[in-house]
ZAPA-366597 format. One record per atom (N, C-alpha, C): x, y, z; residue number from 1; chain; atom name; residue in one letter. Coordinates in steps of 0.1 Angstrom, whole numbers, plus 5000, padded with zeros to 4 digits. Example, Ala and Ser with C-alpha at 12.3 -4.5 7.8 and 13.67 -1.06 7.14 Angstrom:
<rs>
    X    Y    Z num chaine atome residu
 5132 4943 5078   1      A     N      a
 5123 4955 5078   1      A    CA      a
 5132 4967 5078   1      A     C      a
 5128 4978 5071   2      A     N      s
 5137 4989 5071   2      A    CA      s
 5129 5000 5079   2      A     C      s
</rs>
This chain:
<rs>
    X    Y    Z num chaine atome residu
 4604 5326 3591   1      A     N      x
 4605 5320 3577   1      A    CA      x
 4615 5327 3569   1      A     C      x
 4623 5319 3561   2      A     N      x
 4632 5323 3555   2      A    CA      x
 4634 5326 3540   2      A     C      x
 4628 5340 3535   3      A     N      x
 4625 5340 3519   3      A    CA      x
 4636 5335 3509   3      A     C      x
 4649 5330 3517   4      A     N      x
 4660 5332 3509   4      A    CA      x
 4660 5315 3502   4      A     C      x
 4650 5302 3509   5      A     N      x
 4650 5293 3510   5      A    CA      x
 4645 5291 3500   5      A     C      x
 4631 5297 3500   6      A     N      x
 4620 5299 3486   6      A    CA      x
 4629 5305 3471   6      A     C      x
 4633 5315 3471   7      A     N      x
 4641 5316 3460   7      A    CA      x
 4650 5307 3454   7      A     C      x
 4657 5302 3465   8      A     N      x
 4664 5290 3459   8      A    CA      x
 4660 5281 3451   8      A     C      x
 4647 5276 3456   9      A     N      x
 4639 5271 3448   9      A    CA      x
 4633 5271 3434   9      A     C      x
 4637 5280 3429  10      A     N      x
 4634 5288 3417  10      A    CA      x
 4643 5283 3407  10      A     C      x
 4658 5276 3409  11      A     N      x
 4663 5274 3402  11      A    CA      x
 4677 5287 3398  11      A     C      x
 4688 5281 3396  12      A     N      x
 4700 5289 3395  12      A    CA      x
 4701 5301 3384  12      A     C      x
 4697 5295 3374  13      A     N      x
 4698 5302 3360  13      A    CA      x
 4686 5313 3362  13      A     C      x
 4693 5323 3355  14      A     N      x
 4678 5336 3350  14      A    CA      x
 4668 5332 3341  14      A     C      x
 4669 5322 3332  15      A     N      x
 4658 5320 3328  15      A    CA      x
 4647 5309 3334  15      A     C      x
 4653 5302 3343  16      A     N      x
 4646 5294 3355  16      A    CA      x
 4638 5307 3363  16      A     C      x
 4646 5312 3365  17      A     N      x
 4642 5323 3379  17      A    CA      x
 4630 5333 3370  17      A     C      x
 4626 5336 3359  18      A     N      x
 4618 5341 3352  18      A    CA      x
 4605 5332 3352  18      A     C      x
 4612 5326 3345  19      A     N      x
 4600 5313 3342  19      A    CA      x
 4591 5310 3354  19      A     C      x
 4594 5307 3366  20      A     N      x
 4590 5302 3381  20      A    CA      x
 4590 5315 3391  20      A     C      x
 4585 5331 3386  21      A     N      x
 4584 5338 3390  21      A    CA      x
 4571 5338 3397  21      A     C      x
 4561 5333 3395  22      A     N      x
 4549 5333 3395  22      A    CA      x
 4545 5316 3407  22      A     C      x
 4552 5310 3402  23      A     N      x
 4554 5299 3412  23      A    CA      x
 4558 5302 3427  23      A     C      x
 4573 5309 3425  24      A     N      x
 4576 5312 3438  24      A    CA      x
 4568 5326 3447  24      A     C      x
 4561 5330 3441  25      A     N      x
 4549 5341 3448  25      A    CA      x
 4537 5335 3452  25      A     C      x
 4534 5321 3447  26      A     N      x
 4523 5314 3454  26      A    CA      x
 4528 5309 3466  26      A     C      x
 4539 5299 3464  27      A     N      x
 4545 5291 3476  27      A    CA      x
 4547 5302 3487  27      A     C      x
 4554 5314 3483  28      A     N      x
 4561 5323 3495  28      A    CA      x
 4543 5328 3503  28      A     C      x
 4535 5329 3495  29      A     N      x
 4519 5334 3502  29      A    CA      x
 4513 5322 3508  29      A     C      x
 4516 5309 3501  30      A     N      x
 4513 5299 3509  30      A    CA      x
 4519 5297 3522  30      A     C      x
 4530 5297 3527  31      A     N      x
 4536 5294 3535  31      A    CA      x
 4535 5303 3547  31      A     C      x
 4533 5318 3539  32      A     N      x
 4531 5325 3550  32      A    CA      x
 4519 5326 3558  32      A     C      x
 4509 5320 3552  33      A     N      x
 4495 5317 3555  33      A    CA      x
 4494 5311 3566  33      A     C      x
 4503 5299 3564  34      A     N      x
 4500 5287 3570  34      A    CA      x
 4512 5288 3585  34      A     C      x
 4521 5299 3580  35      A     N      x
 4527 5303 3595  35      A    CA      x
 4519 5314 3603  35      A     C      x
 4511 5323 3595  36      A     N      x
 4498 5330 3604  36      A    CA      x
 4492 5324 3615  36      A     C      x
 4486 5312 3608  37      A     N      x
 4476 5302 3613  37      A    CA      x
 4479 5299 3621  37      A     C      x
 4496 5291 3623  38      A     N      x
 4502 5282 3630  38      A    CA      x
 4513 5289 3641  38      A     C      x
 4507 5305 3641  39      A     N      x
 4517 5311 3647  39      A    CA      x
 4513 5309 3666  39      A     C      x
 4521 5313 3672  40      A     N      x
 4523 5314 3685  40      A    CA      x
 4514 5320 3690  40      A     C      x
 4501 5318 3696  41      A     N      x
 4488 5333 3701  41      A    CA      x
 4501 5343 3710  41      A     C      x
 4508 5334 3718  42      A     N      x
 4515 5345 3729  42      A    CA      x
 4527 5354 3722  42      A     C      x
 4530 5349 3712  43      A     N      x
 4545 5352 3706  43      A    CA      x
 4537 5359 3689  43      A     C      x
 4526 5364 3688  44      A     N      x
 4525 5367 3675  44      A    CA      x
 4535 5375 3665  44      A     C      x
 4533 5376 3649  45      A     N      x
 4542 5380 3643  45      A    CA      x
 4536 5393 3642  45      A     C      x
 4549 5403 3644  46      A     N      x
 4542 5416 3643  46      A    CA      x
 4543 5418 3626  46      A     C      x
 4534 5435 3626  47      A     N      x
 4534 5439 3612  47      A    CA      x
 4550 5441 3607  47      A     C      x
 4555 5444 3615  48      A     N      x
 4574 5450 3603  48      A    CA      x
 4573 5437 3596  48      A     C      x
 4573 5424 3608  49      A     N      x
 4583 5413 3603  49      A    CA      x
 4574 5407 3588  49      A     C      x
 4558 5412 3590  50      A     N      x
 4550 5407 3576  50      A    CA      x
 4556 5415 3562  50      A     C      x
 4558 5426 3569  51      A     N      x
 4560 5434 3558  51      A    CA      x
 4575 5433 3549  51      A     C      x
 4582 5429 3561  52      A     N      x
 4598 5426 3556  52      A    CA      x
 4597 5417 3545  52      A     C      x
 4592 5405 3551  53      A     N      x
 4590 5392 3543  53      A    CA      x
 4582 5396 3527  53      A     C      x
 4573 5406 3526  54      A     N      x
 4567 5409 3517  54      A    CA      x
 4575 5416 3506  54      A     C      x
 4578 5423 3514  55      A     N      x
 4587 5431 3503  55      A    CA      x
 4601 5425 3497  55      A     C      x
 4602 5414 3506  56      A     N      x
 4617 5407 3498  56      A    CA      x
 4612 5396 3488  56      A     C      x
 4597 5391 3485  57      A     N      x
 4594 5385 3474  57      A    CA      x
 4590 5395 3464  57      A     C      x
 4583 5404 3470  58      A     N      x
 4586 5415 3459  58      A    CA      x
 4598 5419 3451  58      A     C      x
 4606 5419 3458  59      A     N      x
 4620 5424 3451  59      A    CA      x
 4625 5411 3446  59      A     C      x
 4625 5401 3446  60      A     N      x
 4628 5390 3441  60      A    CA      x
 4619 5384 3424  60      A     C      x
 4605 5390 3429  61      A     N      x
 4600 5392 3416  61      A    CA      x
 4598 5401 3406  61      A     C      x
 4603 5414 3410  62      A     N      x
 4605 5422 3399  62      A    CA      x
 4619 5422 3396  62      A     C      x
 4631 5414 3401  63      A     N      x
 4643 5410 3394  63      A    CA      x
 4639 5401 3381  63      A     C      x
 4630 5394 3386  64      A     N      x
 4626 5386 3371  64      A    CA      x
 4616 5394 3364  64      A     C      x
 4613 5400 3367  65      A     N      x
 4603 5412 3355  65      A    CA      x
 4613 5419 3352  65      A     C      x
 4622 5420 3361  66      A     N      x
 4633 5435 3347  66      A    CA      x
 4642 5424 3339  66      A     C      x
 4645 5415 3346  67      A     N      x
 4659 5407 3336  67      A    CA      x
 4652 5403 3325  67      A     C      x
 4639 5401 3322  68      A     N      x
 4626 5399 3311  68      A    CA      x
 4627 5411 3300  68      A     C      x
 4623 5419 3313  69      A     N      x
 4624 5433 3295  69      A    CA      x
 4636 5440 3297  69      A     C      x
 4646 5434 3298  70      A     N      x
 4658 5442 3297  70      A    CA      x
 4667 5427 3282  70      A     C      x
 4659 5416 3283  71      A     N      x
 4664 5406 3273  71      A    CA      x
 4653 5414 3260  71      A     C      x
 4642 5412 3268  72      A     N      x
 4632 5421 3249  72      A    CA      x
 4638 5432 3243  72      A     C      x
 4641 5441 3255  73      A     N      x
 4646 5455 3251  73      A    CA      x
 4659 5452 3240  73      A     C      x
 4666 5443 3244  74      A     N      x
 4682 5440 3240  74      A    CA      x
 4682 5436 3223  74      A     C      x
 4666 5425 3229  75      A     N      x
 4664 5416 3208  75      A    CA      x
 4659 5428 3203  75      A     C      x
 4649 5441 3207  76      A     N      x
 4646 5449 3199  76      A    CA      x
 4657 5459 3191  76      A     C      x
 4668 5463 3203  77      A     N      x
 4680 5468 3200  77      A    CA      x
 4689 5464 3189  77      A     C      x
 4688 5452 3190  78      A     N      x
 4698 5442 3179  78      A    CA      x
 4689 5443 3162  78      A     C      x
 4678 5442 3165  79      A     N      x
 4665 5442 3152  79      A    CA      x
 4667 5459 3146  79      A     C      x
 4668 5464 3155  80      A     N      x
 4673 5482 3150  80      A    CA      x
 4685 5482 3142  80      A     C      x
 4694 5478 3152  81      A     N      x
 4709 5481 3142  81      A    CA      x
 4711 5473 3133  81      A     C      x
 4702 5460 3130  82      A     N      x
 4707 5458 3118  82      A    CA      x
 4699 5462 3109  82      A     C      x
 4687 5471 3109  83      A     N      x
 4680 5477 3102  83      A    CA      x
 4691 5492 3099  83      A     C      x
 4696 5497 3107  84      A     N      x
 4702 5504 3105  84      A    CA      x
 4718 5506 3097  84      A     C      x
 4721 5493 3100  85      A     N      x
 4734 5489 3093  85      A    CA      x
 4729 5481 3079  85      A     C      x
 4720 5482 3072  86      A     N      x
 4719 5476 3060  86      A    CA      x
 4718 5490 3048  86      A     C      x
 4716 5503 3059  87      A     N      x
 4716 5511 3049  87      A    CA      x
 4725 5519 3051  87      A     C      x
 4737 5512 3056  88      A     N      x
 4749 5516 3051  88      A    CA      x
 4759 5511 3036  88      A     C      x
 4750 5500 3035  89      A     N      x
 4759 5494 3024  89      A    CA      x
 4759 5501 3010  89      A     C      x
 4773 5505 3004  90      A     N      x
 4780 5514 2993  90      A    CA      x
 4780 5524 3001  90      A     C      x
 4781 5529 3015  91      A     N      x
 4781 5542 3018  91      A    CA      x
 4801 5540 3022  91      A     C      x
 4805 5555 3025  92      A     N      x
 4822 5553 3031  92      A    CA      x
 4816 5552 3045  92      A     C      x
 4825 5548 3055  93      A     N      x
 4823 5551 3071  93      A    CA      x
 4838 5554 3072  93      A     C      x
 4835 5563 3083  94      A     N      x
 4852 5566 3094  94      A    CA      x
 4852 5554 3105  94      A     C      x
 4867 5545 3107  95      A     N      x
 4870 5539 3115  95      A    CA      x
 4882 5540 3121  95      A     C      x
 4884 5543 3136  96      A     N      x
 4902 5545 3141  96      A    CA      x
 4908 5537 3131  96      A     C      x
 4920 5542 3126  97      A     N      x
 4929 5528 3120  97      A    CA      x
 4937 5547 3113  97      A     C      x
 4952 5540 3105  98      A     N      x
 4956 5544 3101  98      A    CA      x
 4958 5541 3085  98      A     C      x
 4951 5534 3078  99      A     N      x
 4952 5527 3063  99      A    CA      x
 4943 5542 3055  99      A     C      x
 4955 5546 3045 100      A     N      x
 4951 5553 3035 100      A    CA      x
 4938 5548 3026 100      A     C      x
 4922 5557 3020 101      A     N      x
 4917 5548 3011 101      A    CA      x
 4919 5552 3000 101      A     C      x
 4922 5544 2986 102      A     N      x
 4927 5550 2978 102      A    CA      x
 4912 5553 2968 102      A     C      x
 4909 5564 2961 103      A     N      x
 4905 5568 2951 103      A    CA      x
 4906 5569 2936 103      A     C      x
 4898 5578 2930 104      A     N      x
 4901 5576 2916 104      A    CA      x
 4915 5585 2918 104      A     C      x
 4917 5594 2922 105      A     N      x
 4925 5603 2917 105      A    CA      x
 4933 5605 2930 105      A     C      x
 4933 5603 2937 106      A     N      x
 4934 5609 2952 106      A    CA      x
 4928 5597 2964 106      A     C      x
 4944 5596 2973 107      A     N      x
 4940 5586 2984 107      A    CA      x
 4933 5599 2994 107      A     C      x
 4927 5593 3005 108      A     N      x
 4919 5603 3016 108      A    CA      x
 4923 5594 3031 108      A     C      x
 4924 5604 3041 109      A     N      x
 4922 5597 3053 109      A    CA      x
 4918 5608 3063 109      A     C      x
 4921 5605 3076 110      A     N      x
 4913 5615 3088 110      A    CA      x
 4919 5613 3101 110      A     C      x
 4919 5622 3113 111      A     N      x
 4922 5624 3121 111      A    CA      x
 4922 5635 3129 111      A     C      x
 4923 5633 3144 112      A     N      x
 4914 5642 3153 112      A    CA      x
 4925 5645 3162 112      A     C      x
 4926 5663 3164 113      A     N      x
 4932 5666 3170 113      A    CA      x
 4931 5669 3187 113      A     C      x
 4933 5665 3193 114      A     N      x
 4933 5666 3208 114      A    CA      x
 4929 5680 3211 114      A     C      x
 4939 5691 3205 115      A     N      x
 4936 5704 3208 115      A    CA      x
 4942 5713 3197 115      A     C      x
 4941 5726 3195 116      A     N      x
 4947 5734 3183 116      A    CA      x
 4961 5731 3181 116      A     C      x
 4967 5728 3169 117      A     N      x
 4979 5730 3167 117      A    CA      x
 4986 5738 3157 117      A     C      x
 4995 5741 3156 118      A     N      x
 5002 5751 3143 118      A    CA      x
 5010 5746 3138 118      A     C      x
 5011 5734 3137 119      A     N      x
 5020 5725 3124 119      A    CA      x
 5017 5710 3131 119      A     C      x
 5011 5706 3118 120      A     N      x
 5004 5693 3115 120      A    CA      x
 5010 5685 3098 120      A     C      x
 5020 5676 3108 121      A     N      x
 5025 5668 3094 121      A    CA      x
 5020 5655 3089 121      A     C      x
 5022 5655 3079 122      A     N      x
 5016 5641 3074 122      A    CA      x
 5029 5635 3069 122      A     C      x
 5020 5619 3071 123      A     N      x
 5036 5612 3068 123      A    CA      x
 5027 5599 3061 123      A     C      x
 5029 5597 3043 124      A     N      x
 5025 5585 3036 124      A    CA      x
 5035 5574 3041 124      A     C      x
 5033 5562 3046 125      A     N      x
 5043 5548 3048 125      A    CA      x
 5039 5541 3042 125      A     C      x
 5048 5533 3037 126      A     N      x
 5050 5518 3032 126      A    CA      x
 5043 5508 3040 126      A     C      x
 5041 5495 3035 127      A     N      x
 5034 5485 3049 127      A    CA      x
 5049 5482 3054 127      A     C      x
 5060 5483 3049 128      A     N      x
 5069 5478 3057 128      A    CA      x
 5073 5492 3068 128      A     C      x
 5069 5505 3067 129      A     N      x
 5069 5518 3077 129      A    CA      x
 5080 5522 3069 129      A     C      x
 5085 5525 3059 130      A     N      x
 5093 5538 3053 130      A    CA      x
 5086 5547 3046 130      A     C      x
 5092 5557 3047 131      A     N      x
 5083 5570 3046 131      A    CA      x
 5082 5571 3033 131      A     C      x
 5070 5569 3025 132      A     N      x
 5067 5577 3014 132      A    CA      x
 5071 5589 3007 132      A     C      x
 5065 5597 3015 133      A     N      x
 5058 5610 3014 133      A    CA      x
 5059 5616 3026 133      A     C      x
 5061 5631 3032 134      A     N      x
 5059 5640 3035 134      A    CA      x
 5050 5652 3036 134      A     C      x
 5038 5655 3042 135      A     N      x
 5031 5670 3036 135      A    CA      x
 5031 5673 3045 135      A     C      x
 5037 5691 3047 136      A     N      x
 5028 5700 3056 136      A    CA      x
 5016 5706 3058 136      A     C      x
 5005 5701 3066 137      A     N      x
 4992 5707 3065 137      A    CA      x
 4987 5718 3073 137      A     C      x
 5001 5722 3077 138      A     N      x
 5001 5738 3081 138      A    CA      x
 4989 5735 3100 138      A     C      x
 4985 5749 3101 139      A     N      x
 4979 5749 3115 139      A    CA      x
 4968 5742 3111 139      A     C      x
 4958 5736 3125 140      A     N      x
 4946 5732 3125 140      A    CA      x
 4940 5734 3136 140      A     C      x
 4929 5734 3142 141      A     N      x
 4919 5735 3150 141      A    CA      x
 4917 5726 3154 141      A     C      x
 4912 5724 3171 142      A     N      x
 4911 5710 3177 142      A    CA      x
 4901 5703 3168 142      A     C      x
 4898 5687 3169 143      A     N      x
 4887 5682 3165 143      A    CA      x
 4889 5672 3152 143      A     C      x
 4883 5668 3147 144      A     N      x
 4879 5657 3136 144      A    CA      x
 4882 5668 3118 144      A     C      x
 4895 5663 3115 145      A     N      x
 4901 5670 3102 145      A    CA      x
 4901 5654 3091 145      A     C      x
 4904 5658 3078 146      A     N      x
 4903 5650 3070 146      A    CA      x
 4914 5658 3055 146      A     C      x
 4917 5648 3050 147      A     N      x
 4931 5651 3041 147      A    CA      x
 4930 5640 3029 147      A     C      x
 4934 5650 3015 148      A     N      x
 4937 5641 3007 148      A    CA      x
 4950 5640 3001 148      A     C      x
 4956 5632 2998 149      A     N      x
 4973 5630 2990 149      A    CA      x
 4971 5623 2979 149      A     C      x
 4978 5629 2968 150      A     N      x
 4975 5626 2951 150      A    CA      x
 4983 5608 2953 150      A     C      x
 4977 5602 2947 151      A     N      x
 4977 5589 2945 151      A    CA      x
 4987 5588 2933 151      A     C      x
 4995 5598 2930 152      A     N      x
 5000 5598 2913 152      A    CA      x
 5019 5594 2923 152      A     C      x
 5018 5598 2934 153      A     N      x
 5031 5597 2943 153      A    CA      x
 5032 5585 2948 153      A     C      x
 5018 5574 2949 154      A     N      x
 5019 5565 2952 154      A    CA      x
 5026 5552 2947 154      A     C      x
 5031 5552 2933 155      A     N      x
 5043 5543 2931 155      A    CA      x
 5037 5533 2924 155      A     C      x
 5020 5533 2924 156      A     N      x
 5020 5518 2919 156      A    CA      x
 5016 5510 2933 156      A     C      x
 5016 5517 2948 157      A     N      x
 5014 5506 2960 157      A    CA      x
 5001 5513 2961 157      A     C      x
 4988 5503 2963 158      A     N      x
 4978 5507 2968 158      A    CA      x
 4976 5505 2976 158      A     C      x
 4987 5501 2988 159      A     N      x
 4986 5500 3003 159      A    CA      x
 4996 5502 3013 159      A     C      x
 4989 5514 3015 160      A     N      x
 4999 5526 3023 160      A    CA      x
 4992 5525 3032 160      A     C      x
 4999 5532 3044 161      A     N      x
 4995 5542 3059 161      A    CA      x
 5000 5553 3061 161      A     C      x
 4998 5558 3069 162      A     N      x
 4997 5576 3074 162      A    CA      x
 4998 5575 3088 162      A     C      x
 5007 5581 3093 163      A     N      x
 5014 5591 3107 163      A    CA      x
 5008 5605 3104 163      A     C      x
 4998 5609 3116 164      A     N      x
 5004 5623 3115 164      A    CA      x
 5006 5627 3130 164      A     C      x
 5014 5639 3131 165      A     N      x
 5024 5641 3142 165      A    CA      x
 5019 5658 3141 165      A     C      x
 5013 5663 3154 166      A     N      x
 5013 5678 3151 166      A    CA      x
 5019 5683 3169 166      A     C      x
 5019 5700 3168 167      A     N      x
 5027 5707 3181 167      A    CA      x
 5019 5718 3178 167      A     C      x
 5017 5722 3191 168      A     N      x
 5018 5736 3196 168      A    CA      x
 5026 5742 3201 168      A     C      x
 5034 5749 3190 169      A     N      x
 5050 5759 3200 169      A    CA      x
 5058 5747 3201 169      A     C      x
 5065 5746 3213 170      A     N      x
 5068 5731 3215 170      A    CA      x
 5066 5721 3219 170      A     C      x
 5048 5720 3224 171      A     N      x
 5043 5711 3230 171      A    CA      x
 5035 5699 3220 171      A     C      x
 5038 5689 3220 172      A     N      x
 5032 5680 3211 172      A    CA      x
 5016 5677 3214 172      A     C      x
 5006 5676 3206 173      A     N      x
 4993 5677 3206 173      A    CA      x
 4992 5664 3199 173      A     C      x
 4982 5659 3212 174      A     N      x
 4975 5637 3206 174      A    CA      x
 4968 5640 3198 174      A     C      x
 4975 5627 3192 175      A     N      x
 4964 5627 3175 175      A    CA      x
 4963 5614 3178 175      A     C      x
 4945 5614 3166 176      A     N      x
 4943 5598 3163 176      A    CA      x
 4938 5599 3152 176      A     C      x
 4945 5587 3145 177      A     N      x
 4940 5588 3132 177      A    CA      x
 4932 5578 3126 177      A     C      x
 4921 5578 3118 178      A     N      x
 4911 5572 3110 178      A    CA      x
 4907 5567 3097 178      A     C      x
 4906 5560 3092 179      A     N      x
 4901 5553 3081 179      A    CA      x
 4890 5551 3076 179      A     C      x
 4890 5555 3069 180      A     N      x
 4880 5557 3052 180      A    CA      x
 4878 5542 3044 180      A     C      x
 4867 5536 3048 181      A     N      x
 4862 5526 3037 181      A    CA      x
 4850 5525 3028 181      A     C      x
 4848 5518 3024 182      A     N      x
 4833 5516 3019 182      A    CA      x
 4824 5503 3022 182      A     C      x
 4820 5502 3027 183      A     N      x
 4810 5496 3033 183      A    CA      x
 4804 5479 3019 183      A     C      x
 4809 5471 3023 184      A     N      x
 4801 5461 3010 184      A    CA      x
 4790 5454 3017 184      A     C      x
 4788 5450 3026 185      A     N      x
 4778 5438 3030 185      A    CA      x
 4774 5443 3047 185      A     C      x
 4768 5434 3052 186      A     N      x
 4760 5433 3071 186      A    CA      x
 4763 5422 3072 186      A     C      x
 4769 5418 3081 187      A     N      x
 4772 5405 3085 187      A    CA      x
 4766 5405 3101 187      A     C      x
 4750 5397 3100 188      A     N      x
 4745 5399 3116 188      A    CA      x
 4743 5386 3121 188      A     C      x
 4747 5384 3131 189      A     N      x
 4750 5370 3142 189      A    CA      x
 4751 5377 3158 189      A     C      x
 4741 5369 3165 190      A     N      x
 4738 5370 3171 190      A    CA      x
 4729 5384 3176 190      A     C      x
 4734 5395 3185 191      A     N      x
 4731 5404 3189 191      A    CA      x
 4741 5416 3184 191      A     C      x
 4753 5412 3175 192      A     N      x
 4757 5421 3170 192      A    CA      x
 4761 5423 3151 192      A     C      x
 4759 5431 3147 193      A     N      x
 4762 5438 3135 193      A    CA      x
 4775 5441 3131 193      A     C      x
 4783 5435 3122 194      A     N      x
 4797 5436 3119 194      A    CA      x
 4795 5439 3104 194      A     C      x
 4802 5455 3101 195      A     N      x
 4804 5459 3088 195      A    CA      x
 4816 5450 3079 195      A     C      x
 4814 5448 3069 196      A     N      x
 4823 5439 3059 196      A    CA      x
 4825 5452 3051 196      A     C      x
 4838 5459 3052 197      A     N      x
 4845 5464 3046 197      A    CA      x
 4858 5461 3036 197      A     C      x
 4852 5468 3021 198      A     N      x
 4861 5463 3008 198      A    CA      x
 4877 5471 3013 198      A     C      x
 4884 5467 3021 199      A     N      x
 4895 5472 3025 199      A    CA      x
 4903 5464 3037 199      A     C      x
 4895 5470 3047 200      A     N      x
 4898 5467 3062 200      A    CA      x
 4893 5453 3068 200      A     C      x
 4880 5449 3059 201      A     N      x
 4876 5434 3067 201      A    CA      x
 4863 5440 3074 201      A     C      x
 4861 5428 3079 202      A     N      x
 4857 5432 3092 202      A    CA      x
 4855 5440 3104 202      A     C      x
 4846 5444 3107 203      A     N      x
 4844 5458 3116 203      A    CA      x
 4833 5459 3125 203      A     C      x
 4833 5460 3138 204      A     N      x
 4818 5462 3142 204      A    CA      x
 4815 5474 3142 204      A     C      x
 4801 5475 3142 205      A     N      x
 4793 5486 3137 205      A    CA      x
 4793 5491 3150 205      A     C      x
 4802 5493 3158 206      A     N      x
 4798 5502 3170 206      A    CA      x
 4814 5512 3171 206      A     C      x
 4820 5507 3161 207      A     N      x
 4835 5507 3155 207      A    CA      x
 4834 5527 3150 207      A     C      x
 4824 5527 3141 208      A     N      x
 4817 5541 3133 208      A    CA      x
 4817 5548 3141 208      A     C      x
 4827 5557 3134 209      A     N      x
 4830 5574 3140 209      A    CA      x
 4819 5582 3131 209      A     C      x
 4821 5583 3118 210      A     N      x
 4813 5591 3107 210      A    CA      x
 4813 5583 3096 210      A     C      x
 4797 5584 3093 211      A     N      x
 4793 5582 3081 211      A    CA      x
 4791 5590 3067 211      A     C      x
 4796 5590 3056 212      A     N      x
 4799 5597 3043 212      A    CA      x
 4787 5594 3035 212      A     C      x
</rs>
C-alpha cells in the first residue's frame, strides 16, 4: 500500500492538508485493515513493513499539526509587535540611513564603527552632495557613536546628510551611518508593523536599531 496515494488525497494547499488531517488518518487505518484481512496467509506482512507505513502517516500528520501552530504562533507574533510598536509613538528611533535630524538648537545623527579609529570625520551635504560642513571628531572606539552639529551652520536647509569617513593609521575603518526620527503613527497590515516617521516616511519596525 502506498501512503503517498492517501496524502494526495488531502488536497494540494496547507490549509486543505490541515483541515483533512484527521480524515486522512481514518482512511490510511481503514485501508490498512482491510489489507491485514485481505492479506496473503503465505506471503504475510511483516512487522517493519506495518510499522513503516505507520510512521509515514504519522509524519504526515504532525506536518499538519506544526504548519497549524506555527500559523497561531505567527498571528500571536504579529498581535505583540503591534502592541509593541504603539508605544513607540512620540518616541526618536535609530534607523540605517544617512539624513541629519534637525532640532531645536542642534541637528543629531549616528554611526557605528567597524573597529577603533583615531580620526573620524564628519562631513554635513547638501541633498544635491556638496559639502556643507566639515568636523573633526577626533578618535573613537569600535561600536554605535552619536554626534551633534549646531543647526545655526545650516543656512536655512533643513535637509541635509552626513558622510562619515574614519582610519586607523592608514587603514580605513567601515562605517555605517544612522538616522534619528520621531516616530508619529503604527501603520499595521497584515502581519507586519511599519513605523510612520515625521521625516523619513515609512519604515518597518524591524528597521530599529535604538530606541530614545
Amino acid at each position: 500500500m502506498d501512503v503517498g496515494s492517501i496524502v494526495n488525497t488531502t488536497g494540494n494547499g496547507t490549509a486543505a492538508a490541515s483541515k483533512n488531517a484527521q480524515d486522512t488518518q481514518d482512511r490510511f487505518l481503514k485501508l490498512l485493515v482491510a489489507q491485514m484481512q485481505n492479506q496473503d496467509p503465505m506471503n504475510p506482512m511483516d512487522n517493519a513493513q506495518v510499522t513503516s507505513q505507520m510512521a509515514q502517516i504519522q509524519t504526515v500528520s504532525g506536518i499538519s499539526t506544526l504548519d497549524t501552530s506555527i500559523k497561531n504562533l505567527s498571528s500571536q507574533f504579529a498581535q505583540t509587535q503591534a502592541l509593541q510598536s504603539a508605544s513607540l509613538i512620540g518616541r526618536d528611533v535609530t534607523i540605517e540611513g544617512n539624513r541629519l535630524q534637525f532640532g531645536t538648537e542642534n541637528a543629531s545623527g549616528a554611526y557605528e564603527l567597524a573597529g577603533p579609529a583615531d580620526r573620524v570625520k564628519l562631513e554635513v551635504l547638501s541633498p544635491a552632495g556638496a559639502v556643507v560642513d566639515t568636523v573633526e571628531l577626533g578618535a573613537q572606539s569600535k561600536g554605535l557613536q552619536s554626534f551633534e552639529w549646531p543647526m545655526s551652520k545650516a543656512g536655512g536647509n533643513a535637509s541635509l546628510n552626513f558622510r562619515i569617513t574614519a582610519t586607523s593609521g592608514s587603514a580605513v575603518v567601515s562605517t555605517t551611518t544612522y538616522s534619528r526620527d520621531k516616530v508619529e503613527a503604527i501603520n499595521i497590515s497584515g502581519s507586519k508593523a511599519t513605523l510612520e516617521l515625521a521625516t523619513l516616511g515609512s519604515v518597518d519596525y524591524s528597521k530599529v536599531v535604538t530606541i530614545d
